[in-house]
C-alpha positions in Angstrom: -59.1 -0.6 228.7 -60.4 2.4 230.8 -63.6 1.6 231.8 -64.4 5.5 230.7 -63.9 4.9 227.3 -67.4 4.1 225.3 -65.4 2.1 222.2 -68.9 1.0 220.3 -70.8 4.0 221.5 -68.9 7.3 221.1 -72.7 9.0 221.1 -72.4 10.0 224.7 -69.2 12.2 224.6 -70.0 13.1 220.9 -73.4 14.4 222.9 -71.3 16.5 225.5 -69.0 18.1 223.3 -71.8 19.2 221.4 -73.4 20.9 224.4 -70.0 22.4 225.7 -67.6 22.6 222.7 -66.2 26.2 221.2 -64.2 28.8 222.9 -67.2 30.4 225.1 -70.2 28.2 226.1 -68.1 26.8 228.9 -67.0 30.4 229.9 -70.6 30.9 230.2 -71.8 27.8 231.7 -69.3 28.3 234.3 -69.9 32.2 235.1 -73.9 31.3 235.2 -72.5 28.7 237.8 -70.6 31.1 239.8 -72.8 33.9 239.5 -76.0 32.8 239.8 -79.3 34.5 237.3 -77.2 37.2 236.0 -78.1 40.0 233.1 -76.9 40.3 229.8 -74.3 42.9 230.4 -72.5 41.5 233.5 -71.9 38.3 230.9 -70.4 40.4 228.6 -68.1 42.4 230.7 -67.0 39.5 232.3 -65.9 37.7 229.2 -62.9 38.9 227.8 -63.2 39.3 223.8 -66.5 38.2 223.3 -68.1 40.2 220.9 -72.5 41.0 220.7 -72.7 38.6 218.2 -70.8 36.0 219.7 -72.4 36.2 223.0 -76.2 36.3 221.3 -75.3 33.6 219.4 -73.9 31.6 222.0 -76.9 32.1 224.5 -79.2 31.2 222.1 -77.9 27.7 221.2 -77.0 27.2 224.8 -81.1 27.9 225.2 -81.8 26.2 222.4 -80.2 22.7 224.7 -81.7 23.6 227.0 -78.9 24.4 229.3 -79.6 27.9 230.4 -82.8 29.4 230.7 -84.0 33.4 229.8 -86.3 35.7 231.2 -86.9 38.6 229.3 -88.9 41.3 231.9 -91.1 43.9 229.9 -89.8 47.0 230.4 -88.0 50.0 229.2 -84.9 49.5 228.5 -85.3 46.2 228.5 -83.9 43.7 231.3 -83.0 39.7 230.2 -81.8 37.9 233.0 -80.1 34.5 232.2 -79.6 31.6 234.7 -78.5 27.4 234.5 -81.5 24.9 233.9 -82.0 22.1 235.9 -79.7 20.3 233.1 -77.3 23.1 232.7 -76.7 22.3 236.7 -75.9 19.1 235.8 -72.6 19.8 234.3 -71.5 21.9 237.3 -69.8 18.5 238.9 -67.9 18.8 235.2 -66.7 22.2 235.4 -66.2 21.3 239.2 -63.3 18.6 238.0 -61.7 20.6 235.2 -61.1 23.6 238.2 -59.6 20.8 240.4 -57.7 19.7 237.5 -55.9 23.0 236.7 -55.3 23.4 240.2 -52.8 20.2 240.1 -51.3 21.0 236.8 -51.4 24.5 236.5 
């Protein structure tokens, strides 16, 4: 048996998918990776199909995990930069392997 494979405690992976399942959060993960603190609008213009909604709602549970962090400057209009938490760093090794990945098998 792969020594990857958690057979009594599926908690861990159960965990990860949680943080980085769906069709965006690993979009966004991976653009606040390559990117850098970045502003609302760039995130949405560089997502492809992503509606308001979807990208609002997104952010927010990806805040709520602490994964990402905002800053919201007071000022007219307003400016909300978002950037990768300490945590939300963590996962770049993750993203790192699934880029290697698809350059082998793409």
């Amino acid at each position: 048996m792969n020594k990857l494979c958690y057979v009594n405690n599926k908690e861990p992976f159960e965990y990860t998918l949680s943080i980085i399942s769906g069709k965006w959060k690993l979009k966004i993960i991976y653009l606040l990776a390559c990117l850098g603190t970045t502003r609302y609008g760039v995130i949405k213009r560089s997502i492809d199909g992503i509606t308001h909604k979807m990208l609002s709602s997104q952010l927010r549970d990806l805040e709520s995990k602490n994964i990402i962090s905002r800053k919201e400057y007071p000022q007219i209009p307003p400016k909300v930069e978002y950037s990768l938490t300490e945590k939300g760093e963590s996962l770049i090794p993750l993203i790192k392997d699934m880029c290697e990945w698809g350059i082998k098998n793409i």
